[in-house]
VORO-66428 format. One record per residue: residue number from 1; residue in three letters; chain; x, z, y of N, C-alpha, C in turn. Coordinates in pm, 1 decimal. Layout:
N
<NUM; 'Ala'; 'A'; <X; Z; Y>; <X; Z; Y>; <X; Z; Y>>
...
This chain:
163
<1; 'Unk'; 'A'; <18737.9; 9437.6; -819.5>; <18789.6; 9302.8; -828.0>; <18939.6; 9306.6; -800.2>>
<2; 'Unk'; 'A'; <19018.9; 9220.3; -890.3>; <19158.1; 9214.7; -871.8>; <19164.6; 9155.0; -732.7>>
<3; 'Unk'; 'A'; <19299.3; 9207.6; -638.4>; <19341.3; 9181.1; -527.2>; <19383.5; 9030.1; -533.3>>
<4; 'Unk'; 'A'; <19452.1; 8976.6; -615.4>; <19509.2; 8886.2; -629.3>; <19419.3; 8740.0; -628.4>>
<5; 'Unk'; 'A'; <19307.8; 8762.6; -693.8>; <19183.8; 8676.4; -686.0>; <19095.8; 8632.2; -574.7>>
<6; 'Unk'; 'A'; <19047.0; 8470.3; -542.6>; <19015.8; 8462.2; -482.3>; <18871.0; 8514.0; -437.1>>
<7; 'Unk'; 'A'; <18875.5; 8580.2; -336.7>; <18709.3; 8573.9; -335.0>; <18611.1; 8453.6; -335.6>>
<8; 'Unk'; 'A'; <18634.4; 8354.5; -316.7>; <18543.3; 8214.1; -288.5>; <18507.6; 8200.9; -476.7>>
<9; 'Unk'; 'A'; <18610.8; 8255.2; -550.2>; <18579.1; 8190.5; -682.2>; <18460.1; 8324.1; -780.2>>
<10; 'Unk'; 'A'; <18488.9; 8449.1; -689.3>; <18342.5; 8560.1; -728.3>; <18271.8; 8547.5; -686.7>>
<11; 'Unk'; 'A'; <18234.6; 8446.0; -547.3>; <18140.5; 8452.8; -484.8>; <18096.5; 8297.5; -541.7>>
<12; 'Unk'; 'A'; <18151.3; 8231.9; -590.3>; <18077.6; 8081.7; -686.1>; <18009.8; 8149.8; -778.8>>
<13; 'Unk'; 'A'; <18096.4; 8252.8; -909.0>; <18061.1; 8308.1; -1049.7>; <17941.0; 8347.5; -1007.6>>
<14; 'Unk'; 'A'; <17894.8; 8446.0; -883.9>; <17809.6; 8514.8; -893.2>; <17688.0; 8398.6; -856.2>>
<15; 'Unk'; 'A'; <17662.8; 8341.8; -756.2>; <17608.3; 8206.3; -760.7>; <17542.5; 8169.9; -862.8>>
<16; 'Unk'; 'A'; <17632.9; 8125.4; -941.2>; <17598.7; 8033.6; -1072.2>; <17499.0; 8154.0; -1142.7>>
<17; 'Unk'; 'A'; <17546.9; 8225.3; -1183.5>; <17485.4; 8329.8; -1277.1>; <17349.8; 8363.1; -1206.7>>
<18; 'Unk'; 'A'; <17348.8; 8345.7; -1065.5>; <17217.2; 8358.4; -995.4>; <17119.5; 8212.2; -1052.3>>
<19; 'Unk'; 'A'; <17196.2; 8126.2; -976.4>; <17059.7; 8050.1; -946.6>; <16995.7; 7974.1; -1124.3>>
<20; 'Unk'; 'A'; <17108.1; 8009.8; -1249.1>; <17097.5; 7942.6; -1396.5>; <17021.9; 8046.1; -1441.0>>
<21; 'Unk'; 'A'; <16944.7; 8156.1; -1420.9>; <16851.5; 8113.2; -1460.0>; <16678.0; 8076.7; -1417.2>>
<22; 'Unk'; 'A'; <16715.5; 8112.1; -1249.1>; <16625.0; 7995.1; -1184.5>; <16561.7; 7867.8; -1176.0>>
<23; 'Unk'; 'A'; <16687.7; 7788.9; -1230.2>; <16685.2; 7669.4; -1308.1>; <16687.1; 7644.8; -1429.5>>
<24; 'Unk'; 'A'; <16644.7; 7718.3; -1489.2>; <16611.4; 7717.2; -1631.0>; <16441.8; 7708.1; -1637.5>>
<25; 'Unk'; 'A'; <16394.8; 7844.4; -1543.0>; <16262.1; 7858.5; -1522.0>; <16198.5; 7758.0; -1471.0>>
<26; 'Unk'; 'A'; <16271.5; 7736.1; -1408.1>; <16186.2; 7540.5; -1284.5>; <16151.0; 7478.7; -1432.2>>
<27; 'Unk'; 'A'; <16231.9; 7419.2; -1442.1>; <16257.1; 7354.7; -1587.9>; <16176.7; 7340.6; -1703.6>>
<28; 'Unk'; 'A'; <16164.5; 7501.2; -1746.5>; <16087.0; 7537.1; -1823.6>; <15912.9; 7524.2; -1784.9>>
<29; 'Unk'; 'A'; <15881.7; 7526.2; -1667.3>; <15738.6; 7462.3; -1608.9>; <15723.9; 7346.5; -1590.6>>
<30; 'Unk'; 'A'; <15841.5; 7242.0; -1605.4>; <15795.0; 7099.8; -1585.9>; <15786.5; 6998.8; -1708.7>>
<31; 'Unk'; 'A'; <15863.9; 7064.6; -1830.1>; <15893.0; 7014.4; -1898.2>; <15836.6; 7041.4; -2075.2>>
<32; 'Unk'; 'A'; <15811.7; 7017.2; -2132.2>; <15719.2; 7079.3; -2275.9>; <15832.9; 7065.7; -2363.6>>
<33; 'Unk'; 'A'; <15891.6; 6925.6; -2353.4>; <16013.4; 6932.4; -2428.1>; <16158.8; 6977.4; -2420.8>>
<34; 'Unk'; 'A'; <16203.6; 7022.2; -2269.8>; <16240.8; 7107.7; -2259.4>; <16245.5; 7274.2; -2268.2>>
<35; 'Unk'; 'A'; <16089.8; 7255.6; -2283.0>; <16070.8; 7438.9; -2396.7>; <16084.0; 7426.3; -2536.6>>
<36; 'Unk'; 'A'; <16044.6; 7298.2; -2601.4>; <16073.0; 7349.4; -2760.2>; <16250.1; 7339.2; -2761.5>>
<37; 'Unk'; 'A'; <16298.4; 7231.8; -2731.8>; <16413.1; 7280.3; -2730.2>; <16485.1; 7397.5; -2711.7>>
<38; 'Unk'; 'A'; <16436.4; 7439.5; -2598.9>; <16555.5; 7579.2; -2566.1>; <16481.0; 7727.0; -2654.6>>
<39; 'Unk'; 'A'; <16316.1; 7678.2; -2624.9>; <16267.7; 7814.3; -2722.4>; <16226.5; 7767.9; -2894.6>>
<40; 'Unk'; 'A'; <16240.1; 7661.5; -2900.3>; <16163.4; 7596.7; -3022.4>; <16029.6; 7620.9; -3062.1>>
<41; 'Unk'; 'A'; <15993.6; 7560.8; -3179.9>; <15835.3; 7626.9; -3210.9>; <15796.7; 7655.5; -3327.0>>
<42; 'Unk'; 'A'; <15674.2; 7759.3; -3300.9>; <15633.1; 7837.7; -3444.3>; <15639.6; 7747.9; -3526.1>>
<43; 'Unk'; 'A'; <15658.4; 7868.1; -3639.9>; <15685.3; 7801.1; -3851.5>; <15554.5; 7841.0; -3880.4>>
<44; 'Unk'; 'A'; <15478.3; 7764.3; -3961.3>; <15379.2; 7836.8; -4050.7>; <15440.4; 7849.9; -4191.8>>
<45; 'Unk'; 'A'; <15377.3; 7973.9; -4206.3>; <15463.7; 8030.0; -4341.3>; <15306.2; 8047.5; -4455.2>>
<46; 'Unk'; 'A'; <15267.6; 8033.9; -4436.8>; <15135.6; 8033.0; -4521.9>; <14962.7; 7941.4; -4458.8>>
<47; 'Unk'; 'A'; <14910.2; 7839.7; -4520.3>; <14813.8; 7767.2; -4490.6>; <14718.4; 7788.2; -4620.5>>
<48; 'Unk'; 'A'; <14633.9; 7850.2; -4589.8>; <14509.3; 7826.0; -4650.8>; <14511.6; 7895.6; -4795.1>>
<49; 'Unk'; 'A'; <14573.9; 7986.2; -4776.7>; <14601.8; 8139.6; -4831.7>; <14742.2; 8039.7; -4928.8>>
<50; 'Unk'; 'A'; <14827.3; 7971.6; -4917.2>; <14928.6; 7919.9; -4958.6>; <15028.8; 7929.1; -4906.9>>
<51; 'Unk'; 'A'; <15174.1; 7978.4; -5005.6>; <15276.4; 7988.3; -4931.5>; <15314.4; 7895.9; -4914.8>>
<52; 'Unk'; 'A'; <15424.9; 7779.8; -4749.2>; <15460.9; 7702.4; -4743.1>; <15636.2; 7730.8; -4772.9>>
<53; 'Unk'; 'A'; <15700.1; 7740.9; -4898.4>; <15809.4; 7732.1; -4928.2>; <15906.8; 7669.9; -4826.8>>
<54; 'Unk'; 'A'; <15883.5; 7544.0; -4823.6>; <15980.4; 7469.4; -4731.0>; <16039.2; 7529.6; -4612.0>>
<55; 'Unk'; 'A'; <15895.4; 7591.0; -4577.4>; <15911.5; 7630.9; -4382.6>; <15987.5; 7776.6; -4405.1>>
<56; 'Unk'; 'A'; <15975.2; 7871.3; -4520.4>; <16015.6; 7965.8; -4531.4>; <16210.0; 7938.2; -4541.6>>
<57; 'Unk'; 'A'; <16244.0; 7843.8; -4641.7>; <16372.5; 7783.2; -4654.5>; <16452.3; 7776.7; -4495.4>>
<58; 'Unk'; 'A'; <16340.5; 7668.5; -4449.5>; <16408.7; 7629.3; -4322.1>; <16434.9; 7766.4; -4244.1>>
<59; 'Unk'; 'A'; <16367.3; 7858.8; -4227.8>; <16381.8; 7957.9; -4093.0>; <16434.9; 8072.7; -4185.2>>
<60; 'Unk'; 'A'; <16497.3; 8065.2; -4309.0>; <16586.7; 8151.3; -4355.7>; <16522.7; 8259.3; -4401.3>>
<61; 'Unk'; 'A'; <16419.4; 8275.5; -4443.4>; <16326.8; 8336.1; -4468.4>; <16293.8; 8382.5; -4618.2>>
<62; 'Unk'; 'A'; <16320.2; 8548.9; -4655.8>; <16289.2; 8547.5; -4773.9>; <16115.0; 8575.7; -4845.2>>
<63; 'Unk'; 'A'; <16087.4; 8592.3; -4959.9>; <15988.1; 8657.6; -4953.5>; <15930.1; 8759.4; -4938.2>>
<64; 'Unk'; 'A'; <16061.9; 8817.9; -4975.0>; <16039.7; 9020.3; -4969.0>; <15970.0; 8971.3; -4798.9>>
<65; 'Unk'; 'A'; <16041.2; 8913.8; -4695.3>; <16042.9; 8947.0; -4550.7>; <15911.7; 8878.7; -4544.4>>
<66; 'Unk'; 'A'; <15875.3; 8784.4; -4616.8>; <15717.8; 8760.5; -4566.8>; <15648.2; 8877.4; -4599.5>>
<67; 'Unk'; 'A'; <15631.4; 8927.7; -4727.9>; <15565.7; 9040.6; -4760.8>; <15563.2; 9153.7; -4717.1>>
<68; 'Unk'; 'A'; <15652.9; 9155.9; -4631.5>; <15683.3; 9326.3; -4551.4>; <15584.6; 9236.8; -4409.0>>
<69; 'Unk'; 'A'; <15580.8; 9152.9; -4342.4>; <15572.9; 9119.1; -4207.6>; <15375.5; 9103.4; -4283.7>>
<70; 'Unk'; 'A'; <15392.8; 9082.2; -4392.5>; <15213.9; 9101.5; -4405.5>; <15171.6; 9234.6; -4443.3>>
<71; 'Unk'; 'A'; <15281.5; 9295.5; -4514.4>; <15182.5; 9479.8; -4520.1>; <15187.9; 9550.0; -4384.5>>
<72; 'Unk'; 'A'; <15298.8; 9474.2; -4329.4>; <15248.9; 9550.4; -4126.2>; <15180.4; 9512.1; -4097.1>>
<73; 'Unk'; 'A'; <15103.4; 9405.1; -4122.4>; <14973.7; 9353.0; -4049.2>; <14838.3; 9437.7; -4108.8>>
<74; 'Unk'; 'A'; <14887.0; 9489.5; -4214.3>; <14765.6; 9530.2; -4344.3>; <14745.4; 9479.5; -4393.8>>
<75; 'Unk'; 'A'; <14837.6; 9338.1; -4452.1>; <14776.1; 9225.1; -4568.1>; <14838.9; 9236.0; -4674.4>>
<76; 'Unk'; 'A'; <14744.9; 9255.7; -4753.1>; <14886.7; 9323.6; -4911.4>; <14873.5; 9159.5; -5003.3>>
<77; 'Unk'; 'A'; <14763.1; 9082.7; -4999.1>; <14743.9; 8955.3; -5049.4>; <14766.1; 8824.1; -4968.5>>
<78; 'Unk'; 'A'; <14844.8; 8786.2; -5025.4>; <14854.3; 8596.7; -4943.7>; <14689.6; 8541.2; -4980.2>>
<79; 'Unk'; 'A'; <14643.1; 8589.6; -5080.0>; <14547.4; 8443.4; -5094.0>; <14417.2; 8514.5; -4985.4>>
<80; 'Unk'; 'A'; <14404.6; 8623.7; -4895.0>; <14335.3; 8688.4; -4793.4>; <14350.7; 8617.7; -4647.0>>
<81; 'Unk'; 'A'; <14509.9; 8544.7; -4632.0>; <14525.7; 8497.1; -4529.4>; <14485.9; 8319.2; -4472.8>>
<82; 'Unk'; 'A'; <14443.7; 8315.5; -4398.9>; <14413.3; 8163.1; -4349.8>; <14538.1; 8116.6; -4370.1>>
<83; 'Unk'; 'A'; <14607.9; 8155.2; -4194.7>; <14694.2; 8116.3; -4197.7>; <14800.2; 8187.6; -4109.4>>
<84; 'Unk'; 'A'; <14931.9; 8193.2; -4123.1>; <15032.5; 8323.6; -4095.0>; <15170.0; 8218.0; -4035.7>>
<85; 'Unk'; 'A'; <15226.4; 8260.3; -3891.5>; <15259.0; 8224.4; -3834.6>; <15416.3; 8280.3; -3812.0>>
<86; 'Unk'; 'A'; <15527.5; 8197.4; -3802.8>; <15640.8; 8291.9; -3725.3>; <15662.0; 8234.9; -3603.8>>
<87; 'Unk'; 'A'; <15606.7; 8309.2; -3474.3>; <15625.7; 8298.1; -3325.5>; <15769.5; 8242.9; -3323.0>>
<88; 'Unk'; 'A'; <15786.6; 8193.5; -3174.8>; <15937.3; 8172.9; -3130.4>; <15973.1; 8265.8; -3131.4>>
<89; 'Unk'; 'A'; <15919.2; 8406.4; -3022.5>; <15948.8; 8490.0; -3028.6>; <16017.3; 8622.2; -3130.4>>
<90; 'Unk'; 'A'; <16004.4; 8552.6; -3252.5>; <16002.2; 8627.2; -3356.8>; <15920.5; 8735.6; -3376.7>>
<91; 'Unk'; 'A'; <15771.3; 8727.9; -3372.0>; <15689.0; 8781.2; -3368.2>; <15591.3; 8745.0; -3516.8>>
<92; 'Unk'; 'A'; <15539.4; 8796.4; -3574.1>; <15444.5; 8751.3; -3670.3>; <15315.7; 8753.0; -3643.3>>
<93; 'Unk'; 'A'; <15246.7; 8655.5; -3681.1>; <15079.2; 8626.2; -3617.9>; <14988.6; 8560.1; -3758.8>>
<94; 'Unk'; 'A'; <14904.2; 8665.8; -3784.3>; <14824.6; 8637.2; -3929.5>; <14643.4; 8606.8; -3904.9>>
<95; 'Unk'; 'A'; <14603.2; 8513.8; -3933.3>; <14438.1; 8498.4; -3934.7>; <14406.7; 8495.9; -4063.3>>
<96; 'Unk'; 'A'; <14288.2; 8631.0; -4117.9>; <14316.8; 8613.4; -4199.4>; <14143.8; 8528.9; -4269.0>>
<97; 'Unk'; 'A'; <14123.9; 8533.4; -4399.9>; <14053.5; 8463.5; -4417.6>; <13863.1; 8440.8; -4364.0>>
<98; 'Unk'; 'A'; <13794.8; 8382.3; -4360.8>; <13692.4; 8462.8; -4225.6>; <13573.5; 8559.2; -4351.8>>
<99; 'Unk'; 'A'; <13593.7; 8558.3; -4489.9>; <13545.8; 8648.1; -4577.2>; <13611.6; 8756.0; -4544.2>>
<100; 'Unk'; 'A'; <13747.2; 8805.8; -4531.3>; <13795.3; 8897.0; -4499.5>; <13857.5; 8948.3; -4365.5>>
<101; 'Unk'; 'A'; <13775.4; 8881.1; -4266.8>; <13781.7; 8971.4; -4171.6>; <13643.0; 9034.3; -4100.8>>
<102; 'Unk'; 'A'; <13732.1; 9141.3; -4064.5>; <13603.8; 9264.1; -3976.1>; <13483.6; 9201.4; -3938.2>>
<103; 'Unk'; 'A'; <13375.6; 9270.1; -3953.2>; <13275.8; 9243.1; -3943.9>; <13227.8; 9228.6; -3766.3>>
<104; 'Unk'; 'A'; <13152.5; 9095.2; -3731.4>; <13163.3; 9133.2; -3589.3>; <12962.3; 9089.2; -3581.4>>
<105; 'Unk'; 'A'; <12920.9; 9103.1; -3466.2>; <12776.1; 9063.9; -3464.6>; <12766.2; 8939.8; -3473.1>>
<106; 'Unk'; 'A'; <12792.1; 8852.3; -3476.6>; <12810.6; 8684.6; -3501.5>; <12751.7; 8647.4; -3649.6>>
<107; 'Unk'; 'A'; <12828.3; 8748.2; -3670.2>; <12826.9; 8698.1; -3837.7>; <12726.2; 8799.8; -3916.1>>
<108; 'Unk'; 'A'; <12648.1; 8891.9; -3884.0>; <12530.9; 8986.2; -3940.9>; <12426.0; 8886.9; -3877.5>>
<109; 'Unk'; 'A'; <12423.9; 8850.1; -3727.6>; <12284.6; 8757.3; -3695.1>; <12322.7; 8585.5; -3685.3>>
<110; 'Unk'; 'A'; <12391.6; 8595.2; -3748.4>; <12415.5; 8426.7; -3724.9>; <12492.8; 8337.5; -3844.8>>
<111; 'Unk'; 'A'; <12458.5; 8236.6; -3828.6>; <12560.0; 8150.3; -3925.9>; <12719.9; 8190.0; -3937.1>>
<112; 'Unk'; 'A'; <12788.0; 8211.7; -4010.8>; <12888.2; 8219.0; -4026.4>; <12984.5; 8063.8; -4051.6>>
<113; 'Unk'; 'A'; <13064.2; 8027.0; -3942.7>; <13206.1; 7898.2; -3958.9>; <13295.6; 7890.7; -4038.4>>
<114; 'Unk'; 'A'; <13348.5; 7820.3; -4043.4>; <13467.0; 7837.0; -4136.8>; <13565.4; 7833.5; -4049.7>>
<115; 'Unk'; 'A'; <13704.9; 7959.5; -4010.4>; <13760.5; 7959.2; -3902.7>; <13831.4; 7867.3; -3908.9>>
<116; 'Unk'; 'A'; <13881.9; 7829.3; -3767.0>; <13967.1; 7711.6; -3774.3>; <14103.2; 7734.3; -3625.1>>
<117; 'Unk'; 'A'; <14148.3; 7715.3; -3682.4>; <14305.6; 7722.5; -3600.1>; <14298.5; 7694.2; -3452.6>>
<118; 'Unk'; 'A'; <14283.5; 7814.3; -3349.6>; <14280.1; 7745.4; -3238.2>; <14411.5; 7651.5; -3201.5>>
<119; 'Unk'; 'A'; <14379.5; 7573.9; -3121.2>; <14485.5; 7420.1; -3038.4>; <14507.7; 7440.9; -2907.1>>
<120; 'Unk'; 'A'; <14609.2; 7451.5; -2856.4>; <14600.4; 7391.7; -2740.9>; <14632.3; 7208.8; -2761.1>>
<121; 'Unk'; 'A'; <14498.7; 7226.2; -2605.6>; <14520.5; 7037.6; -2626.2>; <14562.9; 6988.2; -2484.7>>
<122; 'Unk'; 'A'; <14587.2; 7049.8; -2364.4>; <14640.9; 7014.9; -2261.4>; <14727.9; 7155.3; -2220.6>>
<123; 'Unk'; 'A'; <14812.9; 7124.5; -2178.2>; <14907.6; 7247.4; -2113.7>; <14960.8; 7158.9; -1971.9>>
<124; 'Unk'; 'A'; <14978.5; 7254.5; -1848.1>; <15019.1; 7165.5; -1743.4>; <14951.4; 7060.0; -1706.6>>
<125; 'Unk'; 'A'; <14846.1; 6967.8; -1735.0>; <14806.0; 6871.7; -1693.9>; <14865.3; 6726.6; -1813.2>>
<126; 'Unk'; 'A'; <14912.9; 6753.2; -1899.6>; <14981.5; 6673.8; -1977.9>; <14878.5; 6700.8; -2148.0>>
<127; 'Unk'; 'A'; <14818.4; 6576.5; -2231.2>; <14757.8; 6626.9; -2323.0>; <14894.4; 6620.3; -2443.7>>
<128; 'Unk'; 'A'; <14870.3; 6710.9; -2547.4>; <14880.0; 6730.4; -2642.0>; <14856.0; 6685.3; -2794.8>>
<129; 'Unk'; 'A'; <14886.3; 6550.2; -2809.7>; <14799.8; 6451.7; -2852.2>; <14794.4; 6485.8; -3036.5>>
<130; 'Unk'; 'A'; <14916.6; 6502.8; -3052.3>; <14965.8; 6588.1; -3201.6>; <14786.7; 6664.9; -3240.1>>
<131; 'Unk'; 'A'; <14770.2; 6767.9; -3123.2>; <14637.3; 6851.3; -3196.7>; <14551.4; 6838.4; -3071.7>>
<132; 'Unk'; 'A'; <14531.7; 6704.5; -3057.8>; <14407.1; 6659.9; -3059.2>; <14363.5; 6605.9; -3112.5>>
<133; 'Unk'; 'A'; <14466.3; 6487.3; -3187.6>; <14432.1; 6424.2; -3377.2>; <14365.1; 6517.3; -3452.5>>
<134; 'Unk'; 'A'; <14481.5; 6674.1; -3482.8>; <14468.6; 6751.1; -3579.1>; <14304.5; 6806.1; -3582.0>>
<135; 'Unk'; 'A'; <14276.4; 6820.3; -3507.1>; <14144.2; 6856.9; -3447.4>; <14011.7; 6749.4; -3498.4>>
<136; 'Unk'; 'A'; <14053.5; 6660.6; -3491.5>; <13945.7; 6536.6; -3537.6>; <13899.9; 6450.0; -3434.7>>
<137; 'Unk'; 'A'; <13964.5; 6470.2; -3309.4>; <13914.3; 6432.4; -3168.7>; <14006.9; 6328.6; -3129.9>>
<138; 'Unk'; 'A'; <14001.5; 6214.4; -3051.5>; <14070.4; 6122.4; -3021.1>; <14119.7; 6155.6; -2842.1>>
<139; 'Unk'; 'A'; <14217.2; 6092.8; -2806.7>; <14231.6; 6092.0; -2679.1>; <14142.1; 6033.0; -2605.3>>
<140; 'Unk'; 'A'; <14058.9; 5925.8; -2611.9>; <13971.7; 5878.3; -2552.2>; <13887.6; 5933.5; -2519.1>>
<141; 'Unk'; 'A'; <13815.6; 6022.8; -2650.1>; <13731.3; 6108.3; -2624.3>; <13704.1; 6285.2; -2545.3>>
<142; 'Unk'; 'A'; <13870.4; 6290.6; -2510.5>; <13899.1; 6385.8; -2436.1>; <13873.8; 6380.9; -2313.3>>
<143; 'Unk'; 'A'; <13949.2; 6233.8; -2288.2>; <13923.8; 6167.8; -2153.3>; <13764.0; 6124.1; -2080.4>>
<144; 'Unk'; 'A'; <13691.2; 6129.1; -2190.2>; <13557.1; 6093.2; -2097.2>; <13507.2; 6246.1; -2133.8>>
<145; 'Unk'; 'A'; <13545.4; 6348.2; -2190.1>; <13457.5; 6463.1; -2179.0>; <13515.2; 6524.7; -2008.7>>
<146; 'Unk'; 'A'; <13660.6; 6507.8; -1993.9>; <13695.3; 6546.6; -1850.5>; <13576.4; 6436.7; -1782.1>>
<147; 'Unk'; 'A'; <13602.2; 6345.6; -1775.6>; <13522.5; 6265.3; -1716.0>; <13376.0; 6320.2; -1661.8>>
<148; 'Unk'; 'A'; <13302.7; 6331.1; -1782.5>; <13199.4; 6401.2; -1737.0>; <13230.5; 6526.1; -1605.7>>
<149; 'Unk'; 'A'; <13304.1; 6621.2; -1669.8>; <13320.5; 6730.8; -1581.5>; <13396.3; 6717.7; -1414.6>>
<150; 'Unk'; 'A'; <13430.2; 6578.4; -1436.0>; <13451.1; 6538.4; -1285.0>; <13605.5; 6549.6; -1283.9>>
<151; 'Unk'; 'A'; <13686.6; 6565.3; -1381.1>; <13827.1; 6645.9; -1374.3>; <13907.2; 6485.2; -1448.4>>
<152; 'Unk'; 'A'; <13985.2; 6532.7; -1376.3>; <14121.8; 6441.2; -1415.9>; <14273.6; 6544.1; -1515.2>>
<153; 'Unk'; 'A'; <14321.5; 6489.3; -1630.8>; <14421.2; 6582.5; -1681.5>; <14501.6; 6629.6; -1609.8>>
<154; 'Unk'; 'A'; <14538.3; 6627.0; -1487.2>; <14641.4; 6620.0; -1381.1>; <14615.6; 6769.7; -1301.0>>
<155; 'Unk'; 'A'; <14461.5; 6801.0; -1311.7>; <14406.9; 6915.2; -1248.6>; <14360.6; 7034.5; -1347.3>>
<156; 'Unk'; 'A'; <14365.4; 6976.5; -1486.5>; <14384.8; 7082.5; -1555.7>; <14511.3; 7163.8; -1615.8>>
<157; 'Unk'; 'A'; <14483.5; 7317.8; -1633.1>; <14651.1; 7380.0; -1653.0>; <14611.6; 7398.9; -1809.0>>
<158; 'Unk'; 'A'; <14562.1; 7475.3; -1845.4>; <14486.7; 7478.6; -2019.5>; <14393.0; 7485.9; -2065.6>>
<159; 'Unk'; 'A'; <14411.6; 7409.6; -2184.0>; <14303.4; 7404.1; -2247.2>; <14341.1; 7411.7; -2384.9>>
<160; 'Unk'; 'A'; <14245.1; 7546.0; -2454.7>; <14258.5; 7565.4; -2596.3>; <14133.3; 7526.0; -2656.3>>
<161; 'Unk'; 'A'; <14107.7; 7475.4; -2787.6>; <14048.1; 7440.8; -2917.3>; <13946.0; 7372.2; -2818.4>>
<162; 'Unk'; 'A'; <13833.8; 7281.7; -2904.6>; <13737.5; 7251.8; -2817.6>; <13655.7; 7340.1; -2943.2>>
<163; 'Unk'; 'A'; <13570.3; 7337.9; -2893.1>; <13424.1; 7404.4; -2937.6>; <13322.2; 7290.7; -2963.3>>
């Protein structure tokens, strides 16, 4: 450190740089809309073995780069995939169609579903109301299934898809 400098003003810098991103993290647990903001949220780039053009436009996205991010997965066909995801993370996430995926015991002794997109529908104690519509389920009816179970949204941390 230069001689000439105050120490009170390295010992603020270092401070700040400490406790930002402490307070980012607080933050980031209290707030949902303070995470899409700072992390934003996944693009779907393909629904129902269809490419979604638009979403590809928006996130700058060519096709070559969809097509390479599906032969790493092992998907050489779009019309194989449900549906194909670009994480915040910049991660790629593919389901692919439930004809073409691996065979599991479910489906040799049992009825076979038609897969469907897991949801989260509460995070933190706060519902998710966007896909609890998407889902076919109303808020009301969320609220008296807690009900039954004795639970209030306030005491739950997550909850994905209903079944």
């Amino acid at each position: 450190m230069d001689l000439e400098l105050n120490a009170v003003n390295g010992a603020t810098s270092i401070l700040v740089w400490s406790l930002f991103p402490i307070i980012i993290s607080y933050v980031s647990l209290k707030s949902i809309v303070f995470i899409k903001v700072v992390e934003g949220t996944p693009t779907t780039f393909i629904k129902d073995g269809k490419i979604l053009e638009e979403n590809l436009k928006r996130e700058k996205y060519t096709i070559d780069e969809l097509m390479e991010q599906l032969r790493k997965k092992d998907v050489f066909y779009v019309n194989d995939v449900e549906f194909a995801t670009l994480e915040t993370n910049g991660e790629f996430s593919i389901l692919l169609k439930k004809e073409k995926q691996p065979v599991r015991w479910g489906d040799l002794f049992g009825a076979g579903q038609k897969v469907k997109l897991p949801q989260t529908i509460i995070i933190d104690g706060n519902f998710i109301e966007e896909a609890i519509y998407e889902m076919g389920y109303s808020l009301e009816w969320l609220k008296t299934q807690l009900l039954q179970r004795e639970s209030t949204v306030e005491e739950v941390f997550l909850v994905k898809s209903i079944i």
